[in-house]
C-alpha positions as CSV (number, residue, x, y, z in Angstrom):
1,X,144.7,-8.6,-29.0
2,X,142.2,-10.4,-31.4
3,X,141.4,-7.7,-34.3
4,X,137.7,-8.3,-33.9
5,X,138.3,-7.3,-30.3
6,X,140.5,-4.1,-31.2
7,X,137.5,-3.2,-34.1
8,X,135.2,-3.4,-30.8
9,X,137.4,-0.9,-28.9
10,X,136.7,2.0,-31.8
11,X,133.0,0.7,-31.7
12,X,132.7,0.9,-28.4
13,X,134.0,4.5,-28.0
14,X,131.1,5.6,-29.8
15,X,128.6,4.4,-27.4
16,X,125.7,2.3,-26.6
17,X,123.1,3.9,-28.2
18,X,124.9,4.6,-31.4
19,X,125.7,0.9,-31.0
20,X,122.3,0.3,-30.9
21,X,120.9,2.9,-33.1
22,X,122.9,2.1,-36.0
23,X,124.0,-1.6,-35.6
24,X,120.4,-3.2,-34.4
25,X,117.7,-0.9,-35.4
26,X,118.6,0.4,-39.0
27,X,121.7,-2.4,-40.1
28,X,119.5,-5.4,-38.5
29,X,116.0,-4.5,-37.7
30,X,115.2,-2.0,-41.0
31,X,117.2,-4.5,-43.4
32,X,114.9,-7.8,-42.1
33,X,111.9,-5.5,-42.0
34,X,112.6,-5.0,-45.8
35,X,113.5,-8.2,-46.4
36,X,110.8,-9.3,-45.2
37,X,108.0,-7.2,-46.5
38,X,109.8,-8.0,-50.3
39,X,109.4,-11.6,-49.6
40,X,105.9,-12.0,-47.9
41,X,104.6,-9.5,-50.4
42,X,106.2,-10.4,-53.3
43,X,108.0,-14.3,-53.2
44,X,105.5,-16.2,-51.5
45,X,102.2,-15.1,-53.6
46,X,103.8,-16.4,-56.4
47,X,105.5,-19.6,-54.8
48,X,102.0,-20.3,-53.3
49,X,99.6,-18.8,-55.7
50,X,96.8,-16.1,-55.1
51,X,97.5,-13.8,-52.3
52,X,99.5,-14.8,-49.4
53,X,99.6,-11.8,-47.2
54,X,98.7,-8.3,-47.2
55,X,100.3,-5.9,-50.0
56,X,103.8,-4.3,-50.0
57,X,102.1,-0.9,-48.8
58,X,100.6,-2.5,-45.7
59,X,103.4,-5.1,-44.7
60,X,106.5,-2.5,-44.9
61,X,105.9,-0.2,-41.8
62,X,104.5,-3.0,-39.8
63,X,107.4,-4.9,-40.7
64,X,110.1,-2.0,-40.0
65,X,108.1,-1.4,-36.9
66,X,108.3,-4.4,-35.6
67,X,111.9,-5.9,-36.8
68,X,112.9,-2.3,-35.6
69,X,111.9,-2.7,-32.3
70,X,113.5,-6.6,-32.3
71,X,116.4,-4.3,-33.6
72,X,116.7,-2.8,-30.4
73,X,117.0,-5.9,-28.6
74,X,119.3,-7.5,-30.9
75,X,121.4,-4.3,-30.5
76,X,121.3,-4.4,-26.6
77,X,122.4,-8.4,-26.6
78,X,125.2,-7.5,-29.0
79,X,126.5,-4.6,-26.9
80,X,126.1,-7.4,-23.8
81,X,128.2,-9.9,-25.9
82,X,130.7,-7.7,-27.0
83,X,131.5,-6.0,-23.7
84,X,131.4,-9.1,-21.9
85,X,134.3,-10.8,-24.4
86,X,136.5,-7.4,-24.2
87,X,136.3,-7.0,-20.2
88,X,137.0,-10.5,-20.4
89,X,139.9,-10.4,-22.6
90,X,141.1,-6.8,-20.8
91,X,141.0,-8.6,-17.6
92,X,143.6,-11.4,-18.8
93,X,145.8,-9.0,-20.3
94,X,148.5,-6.9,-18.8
95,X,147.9,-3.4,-18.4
């Protein structure tokens, strides 16, 4: 078996919302939401000169609101991906 399939049978045995929780909303969805804020609040005033967009204060919980929900979805199409290539992969192998 691949190793990147057997790392998905211990992830998988945690769940789909753990999956979810940990791997879309707050590894994927809180990081961009950061990432984002930093940049539009902090990069691109001074790329662009003046003010861009509105300050860090305002930015970061719409941004980890919104990139948090996104999170969610990004989770739920990873979990779909994932099973999808291990049933896959089960399927052609003996049991």
């Amino acid at each position: 078996m691949p190793k990147d399939l057997l790392k998905w049978g211990k992830i998988r045995e945690q769940g789909w919302l753990k999956f979810v929780l940990l791997y879309g909303v707050l590894l994927w969805g809180m990081l961009s939401g950061l990432l984002y804020a930093l940049i539009t609040s902090f990069v691109l005033p001074k790329i662009f000169g003046g003010s861009f967009g509105a300050s860090f204060s305002i930015m970061l919980p719409v941004s980890l609101g919104l990139f948090g929900i996104g999170g969610v979805f990004w989770g739920m199409a990873l979990w779909a991906i994932n099973q999808a290539r291990w049933k896959k992969y089960s399927a052609k192998s003996p049991a």
